[in-house]
Steps between C-alpha positions, in 0.01 A plus 500: 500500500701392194691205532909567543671446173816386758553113550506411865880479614452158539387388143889536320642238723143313483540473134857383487431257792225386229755466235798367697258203634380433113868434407577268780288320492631408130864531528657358855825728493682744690678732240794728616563702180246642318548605144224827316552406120469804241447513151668259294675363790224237625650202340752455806221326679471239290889401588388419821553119629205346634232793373167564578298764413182668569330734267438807699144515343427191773601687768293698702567890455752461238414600121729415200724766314307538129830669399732238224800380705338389827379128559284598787625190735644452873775276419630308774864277513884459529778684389829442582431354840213784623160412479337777262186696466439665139269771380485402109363868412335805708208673490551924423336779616442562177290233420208623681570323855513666815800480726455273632434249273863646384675314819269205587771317341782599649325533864390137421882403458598737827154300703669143346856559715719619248824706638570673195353594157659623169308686254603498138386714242507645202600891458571749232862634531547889537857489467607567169819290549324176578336281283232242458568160693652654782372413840490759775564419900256750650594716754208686584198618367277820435119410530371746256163274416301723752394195692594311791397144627485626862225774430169431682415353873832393665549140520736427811494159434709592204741755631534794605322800404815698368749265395886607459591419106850671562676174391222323250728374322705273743831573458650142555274330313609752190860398578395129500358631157819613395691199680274287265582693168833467537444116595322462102779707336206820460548897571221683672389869486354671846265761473173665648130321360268778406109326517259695325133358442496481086368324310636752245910564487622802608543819287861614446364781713439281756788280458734862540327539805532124629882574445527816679337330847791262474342167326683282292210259389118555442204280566142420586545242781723389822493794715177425647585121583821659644312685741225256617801252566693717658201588710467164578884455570637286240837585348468633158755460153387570158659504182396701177583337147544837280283381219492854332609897465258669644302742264729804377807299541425163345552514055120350457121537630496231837304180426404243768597246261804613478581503914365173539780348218767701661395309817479160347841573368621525841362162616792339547688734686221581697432108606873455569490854716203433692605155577862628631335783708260238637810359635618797684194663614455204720878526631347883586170444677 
């Protein structure tokens, strides 16, 4: 008989057990935020006090992103009073990985203690109003990649087999969101995070279509760390910086370059943001 091409249900949680026990024994912490950096947006990490990081190439089961914009490091540290874990980068779908290679970041952070994560990233706009620079509290999300991280043998030491993602997006920790804007003198959009899995942008066909399910940003990552820490029952936030028009509404061809400097242009902002939300996320949970 041919061998199954299934991993046992145990070897998930084996792996991350293998990963979480790498880290601490490195890094003697208890984070309760964690932080998923995007594009362009890694350099908050580096504002931590007291930082340590950890290439994710010396972990076991974690591979580095090959894609410009993302460090590849576990950043661990302080801000604003809450010890802090940091993804400097993620892996895509795209890149060649499977799944779960995807989340073996973010269900290291949920394994490490942390009550909440946000997930930042960067988006193409599909409303012809907005413009580049704008950041985006996320609502909800349509998984349109084709792929989930909780296909295969069910791992009950994870969660359960059919988890609820009515409220993903925890609704008080996108008011502490919006709490913390207003705290830094910034507006924030709300909208619906459409993942696809890339690598090219969308057609304007595509992007027409997008529209009409109700999206108001496009992108190639978040909504399958959404789902394998909501599995896992850690409270979710993300935030999209709109580095772009989406294709048939934007004036120019879409250049990576290009998303990653509208990004960096943000930096400020964003560090200020993050650091303010950090505040009131851990008023929330």
């Amino acid at each position: 008989m041919a061998p199954s091409s299934q991993s046992p249900p145990s070897s998930v949680s084996a792996r991350l057990e293998d990963c979480v026990f790498a880290v601490r024994k490195r890094v003697d912490r208890e984070p309760s935020v964690g932080l998923v950096l995007g594009s362009g947006l890694g350099d908050f990490a580096d504002s931590l006090e007291n930082l340590v990081k950890i290439p994710y190439r010396e972990l076991p089961h974690m591979v580095a992103s090959e894609v410009p914009g993302h460090a590849g490091n576990l950043c661990f540290g302080e801000a604003a009073g809450a010890s802090v874990v940091c993804m400097q980068g993620r892996v895509h779908l795209y890149e060649g990985h499977p799944v779960d290679k995807v989340v073996q970041g973010v269900r290291t952070m949920a394994r490490l203690g942390v009550r909440c994560v946000l997930l930042t990233n960067a988006a193409g706009g599909l409303d012809p109003s907005w413009r580049a620079g704008d950041l985006m509290v996320v609502t909800d999300h349509l998984n349109l990649t084709g792929m989930s991280p909780l296909i295969g043998a069910d791992d009950e030491a994870l969660g359960p087999r059919f988890p609820d993602l009515t409220a993903a997006y925890d609704p008080a920790l996108r008011s502490a969101m919006h709490g913390a804007a207003a705290d830094v003198g910034l507006t924030l959009r709300e909208g619906v995070y459409a993942g696809l899995l890339g690598p090219q942008y969308e057609t304007p066909a595509e992007v027409r279509m997008i529209r009409g399910f109700g999206a108001q940003a496009v992108g190639m990552s978040t909504v399958h760390e959404v789902i394998a820490l909501r599995h896992m029952g850690v409270r979710v936030a993300a935030l999209s910086c709109i580095t772009n028009l989406a294709a048939g509404i934007s004036a120019g061809p879409l250049d990576h370059a290009d998303v990653q400097a509208t990004a960096r242009s943000r930096h400020a902002d964003l560090v200020a943001l993050l650091r303010a939300w950090i505040v009131r996320a851990g008023a929330v949970v």
